[in-house]
C-alpha positions as CSV (number, residue, x, y, z in Angstrom):
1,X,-19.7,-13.2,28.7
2,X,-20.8,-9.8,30.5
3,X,-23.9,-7.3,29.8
4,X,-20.8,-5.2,28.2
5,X,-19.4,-8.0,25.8
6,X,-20.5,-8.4,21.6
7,X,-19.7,-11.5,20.2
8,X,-19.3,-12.1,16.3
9,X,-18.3,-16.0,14.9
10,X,-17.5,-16.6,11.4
11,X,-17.7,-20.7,10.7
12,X,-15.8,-22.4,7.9
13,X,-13.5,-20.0,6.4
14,X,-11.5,-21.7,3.9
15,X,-8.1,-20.6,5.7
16,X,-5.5,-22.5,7.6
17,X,-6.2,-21.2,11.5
18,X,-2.6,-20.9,12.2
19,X,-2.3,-18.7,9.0
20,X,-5.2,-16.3,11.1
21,X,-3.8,-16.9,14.8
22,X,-0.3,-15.0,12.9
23,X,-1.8,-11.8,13.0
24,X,-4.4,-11.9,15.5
25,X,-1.8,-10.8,18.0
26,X,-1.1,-7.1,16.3
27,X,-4.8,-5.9,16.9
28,X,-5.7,-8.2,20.1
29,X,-6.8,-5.7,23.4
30,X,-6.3,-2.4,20.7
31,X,-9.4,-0.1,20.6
32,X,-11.5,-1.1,17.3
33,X,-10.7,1.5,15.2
34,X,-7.0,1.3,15.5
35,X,-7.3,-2.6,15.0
36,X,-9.2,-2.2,12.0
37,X,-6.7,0.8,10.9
38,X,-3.5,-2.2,11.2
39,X,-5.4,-4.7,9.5
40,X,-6.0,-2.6,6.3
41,X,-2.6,-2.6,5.7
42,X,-1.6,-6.1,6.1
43,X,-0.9,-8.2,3.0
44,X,-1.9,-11.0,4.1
45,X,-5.6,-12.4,3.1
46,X,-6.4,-13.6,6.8
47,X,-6.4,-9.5,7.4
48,X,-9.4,-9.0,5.4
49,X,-11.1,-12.4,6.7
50,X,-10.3,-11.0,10.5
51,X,-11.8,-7.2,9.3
52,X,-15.4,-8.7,8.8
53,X,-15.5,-10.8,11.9
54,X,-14.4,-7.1,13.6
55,X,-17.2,-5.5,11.5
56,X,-19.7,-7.4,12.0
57,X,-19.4,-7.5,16.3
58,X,-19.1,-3.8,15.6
59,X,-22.9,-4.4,13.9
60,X,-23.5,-6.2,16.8
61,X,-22.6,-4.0,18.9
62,X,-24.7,-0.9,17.1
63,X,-28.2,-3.2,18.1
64,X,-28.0,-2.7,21.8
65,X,-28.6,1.3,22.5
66,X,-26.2,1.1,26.0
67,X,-23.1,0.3,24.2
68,X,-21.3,3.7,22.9
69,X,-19.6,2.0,19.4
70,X,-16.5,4.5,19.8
71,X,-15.1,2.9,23.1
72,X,-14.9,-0.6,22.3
73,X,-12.6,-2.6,22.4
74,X,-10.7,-6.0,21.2
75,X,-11.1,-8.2,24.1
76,X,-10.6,-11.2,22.4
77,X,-10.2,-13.0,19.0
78,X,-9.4,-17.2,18.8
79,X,-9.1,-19.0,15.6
80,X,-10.0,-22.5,16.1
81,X,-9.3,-25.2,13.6
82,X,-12.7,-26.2,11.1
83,X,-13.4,-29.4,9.6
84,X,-10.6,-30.3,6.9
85,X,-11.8,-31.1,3.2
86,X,-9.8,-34.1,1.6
87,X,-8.9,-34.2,-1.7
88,X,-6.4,-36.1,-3.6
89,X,-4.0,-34.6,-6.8
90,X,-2.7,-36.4,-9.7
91,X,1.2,-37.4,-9.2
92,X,3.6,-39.3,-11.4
93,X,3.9,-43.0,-12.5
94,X,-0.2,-43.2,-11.5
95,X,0.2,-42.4,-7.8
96,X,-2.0,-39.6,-6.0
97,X,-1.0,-37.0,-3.1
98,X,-3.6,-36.4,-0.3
99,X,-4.5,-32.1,-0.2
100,X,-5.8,-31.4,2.9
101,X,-7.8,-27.9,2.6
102,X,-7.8,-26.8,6.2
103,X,-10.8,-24.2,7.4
104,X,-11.2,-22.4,10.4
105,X,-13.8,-20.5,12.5
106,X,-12.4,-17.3,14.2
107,X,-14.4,-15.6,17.2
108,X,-14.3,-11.6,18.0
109,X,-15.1,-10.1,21.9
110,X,-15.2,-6.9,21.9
111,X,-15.7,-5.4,25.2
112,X,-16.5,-1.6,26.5
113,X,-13.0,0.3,27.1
């Protein structure tokens, strides 16, 4: 990562990551405003989860005086696959059914235009 790159991580979001990675690819290597712009239209709830990641390496961003906020842009965002929280539901004839309550951690670059 270059003097010209923000970073923001949010850890352990209680979504599936392949339910994030499905719209991570309509605001990938758009300028921030426009990214945010598409995602506040989006159903889905992975669109507000990826919104505060943005936000927050736009907040980033705002700390270091050399970096003009208005030309950044979406280098990068991954969603990686968290650790998986087990839990077992109540079937018929006394059985039980394993739920597996997947999280994820995305990352955001955002880069200087």
């Amino acid at each position: 990562m270059s003097a010209i790159e923000v970073k923001a991580v949010l850890k352990y979001v209680r979504i599936s990551s392949q339910k994030v990675r499905r719209l991570i690819g309509a605001v990938k290597g758009k300028p921030v405003q426009t990214g945010l712009d598409i995602l506040k239209y989006m159903p889905q709830k992975a669109a507000n989860v990826v919104e505060k990641v943005i936000r927050s390496a736009v907040a980033n961003a705002d700390q270091h005086s050399d970096i003009d906020i208005d030309s950044l842009v979406i280098r990068n965002i991954t969603a990686d696959q968290g650790p998986t929280l087990k839990r077992f539901k109540a079937r018929a004839r006394g059985r039980g059914t394993r739920i597996l309550k997947r999280t994820s951690h995305i990352t955001v670059i955002l880069a200087k235009g």
